[in-house]
N, C-alpha and C positions, 0 to 999 in steps of 0.2 A: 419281718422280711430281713435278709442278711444278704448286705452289700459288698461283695469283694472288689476291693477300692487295692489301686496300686500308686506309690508317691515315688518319686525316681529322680534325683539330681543326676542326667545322664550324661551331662557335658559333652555336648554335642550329639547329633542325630541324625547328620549330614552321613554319615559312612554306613553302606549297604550291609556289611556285614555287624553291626551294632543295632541296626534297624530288624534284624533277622533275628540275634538273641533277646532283644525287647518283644516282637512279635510271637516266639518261641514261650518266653517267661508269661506272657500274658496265657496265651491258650492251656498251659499245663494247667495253669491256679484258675484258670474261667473267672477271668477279673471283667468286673462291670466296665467299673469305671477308672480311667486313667487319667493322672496328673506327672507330665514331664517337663523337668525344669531344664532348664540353661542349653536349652535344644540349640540352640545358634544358627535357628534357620530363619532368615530374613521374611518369609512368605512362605507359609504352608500352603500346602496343595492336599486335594483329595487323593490324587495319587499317593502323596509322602506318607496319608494318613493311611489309605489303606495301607501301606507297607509295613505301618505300625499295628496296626489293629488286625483285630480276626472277623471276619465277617459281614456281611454289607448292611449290615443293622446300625450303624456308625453314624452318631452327630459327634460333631465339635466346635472348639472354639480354640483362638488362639490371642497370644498377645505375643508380637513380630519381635523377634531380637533384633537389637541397635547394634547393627556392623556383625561384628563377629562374639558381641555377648550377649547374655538375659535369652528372654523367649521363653516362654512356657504354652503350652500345650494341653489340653482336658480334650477327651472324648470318651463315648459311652455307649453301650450297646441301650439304645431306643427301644427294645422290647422288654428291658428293664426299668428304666429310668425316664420320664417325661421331661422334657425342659420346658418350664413355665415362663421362665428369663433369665437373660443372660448380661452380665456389665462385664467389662474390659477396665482394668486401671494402668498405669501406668507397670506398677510390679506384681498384680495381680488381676483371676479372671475368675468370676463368681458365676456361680450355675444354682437356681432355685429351680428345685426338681420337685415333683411329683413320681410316687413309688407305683409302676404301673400293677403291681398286685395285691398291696393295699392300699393306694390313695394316699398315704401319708408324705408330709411335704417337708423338704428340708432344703436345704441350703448346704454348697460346696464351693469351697474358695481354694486357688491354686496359686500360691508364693512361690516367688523370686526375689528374693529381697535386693536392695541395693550393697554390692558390692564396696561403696564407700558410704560411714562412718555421716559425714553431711549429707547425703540422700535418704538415710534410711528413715527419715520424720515424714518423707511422702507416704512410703509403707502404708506407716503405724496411721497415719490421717487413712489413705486407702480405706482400711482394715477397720477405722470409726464409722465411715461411711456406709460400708457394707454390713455394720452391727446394727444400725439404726435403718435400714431398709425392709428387712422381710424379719418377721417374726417365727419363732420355731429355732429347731433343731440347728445347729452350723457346725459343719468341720472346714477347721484350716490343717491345710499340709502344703507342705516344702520346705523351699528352702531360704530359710527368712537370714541366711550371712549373719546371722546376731546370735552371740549365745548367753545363757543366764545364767552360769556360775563358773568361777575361775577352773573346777574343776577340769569342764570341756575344754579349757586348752592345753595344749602338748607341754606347754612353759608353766602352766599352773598360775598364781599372781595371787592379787586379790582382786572382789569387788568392788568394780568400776561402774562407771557413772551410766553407759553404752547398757550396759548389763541390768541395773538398777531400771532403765527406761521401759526394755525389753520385757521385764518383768513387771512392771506397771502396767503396759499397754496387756499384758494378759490378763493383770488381776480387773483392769476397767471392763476389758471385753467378755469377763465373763469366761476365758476358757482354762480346758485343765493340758497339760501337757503329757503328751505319753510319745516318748523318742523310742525310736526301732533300729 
């Protein structure tokens, strides 16, 4: 079965006409399941989500941005996707799913990384947590603010210590990186 999954660092979510080309991009590609980062919406509503989403087949989950940052956002057309459970972290929000047309189980994690440098050891803890919980399959997408080689900066540099970590916590978890 083939999951059309959508990842969106959309910086905000609050402006109606932002919420229309999100809702627009989703329907053309017939995305299952969505993940929105740095929504900056204090408290989602069913309202806000419909506004995002296409049609009333719609669960979700959110984790509330602090003030006016963070926030992420997951929701899924339910005639796809099962949700078996659900955890909230601080900078992320995990979803173990069941595949309603073959049964097959997996697991979906939505990042927001912390924006400073001393926060981001929550994350990578998060991210331990939810590798030692459910067994099977796991996709992380977002946006984890860290990157893993000097290349992705605009200045260039060298490797640093931020970088070396970020690249740990991948190789401990198990995952492989494919950037879009």
């Amino acid at each position: 079965m083939k999951i059309h999954l959508l990842s969106w660092n959309v910086r905000g979510a609050n402006n109606c006409d932002k919420r229309k080309v999100i809702k627009t991009l989703i329907k053309k590609n017939r995305v299952d399941l969505v993940c929105l980062q740095e929504t900056k919406i204090q408290e989602m509503s069913r309202g806000l989500i419909q506004s995002l989403g296409v049609g009333r087949f719609l669960e979700w989950g959110t984790v509330d941005s602090r003030g006016s940052t963070g926030g992420i956002v997951v929701f899924w057309d339910n005639r796809v996707l099962d949700l078996i459970e659900l955890e909230k972290g601080e900078h992320s929000i995990s979803c173990h799913f069941k595949n309603c047309e073959d049964g097959f189980m997996w697991t979906f994690t939505g990042v927001y990384g912390a924006t400073m440098r001393r926060d981001r050891e929550c994350l990578w803890n998060e991210l331990g947590a939810i590798y030692g919980l459910w067994n099977g399959s796991w996709c992380v997408a977002g946006d984890f603010n860290a990157i893993l080689s000097p290349e992705e900066r605009s200045r260039g540099g060298s490797l640093n210590l931020d970088m070396r970590r970020f690249s740990d916590v991948i190789e401990d978890l198990q995952l492989r990186t494919c950037l879009r």
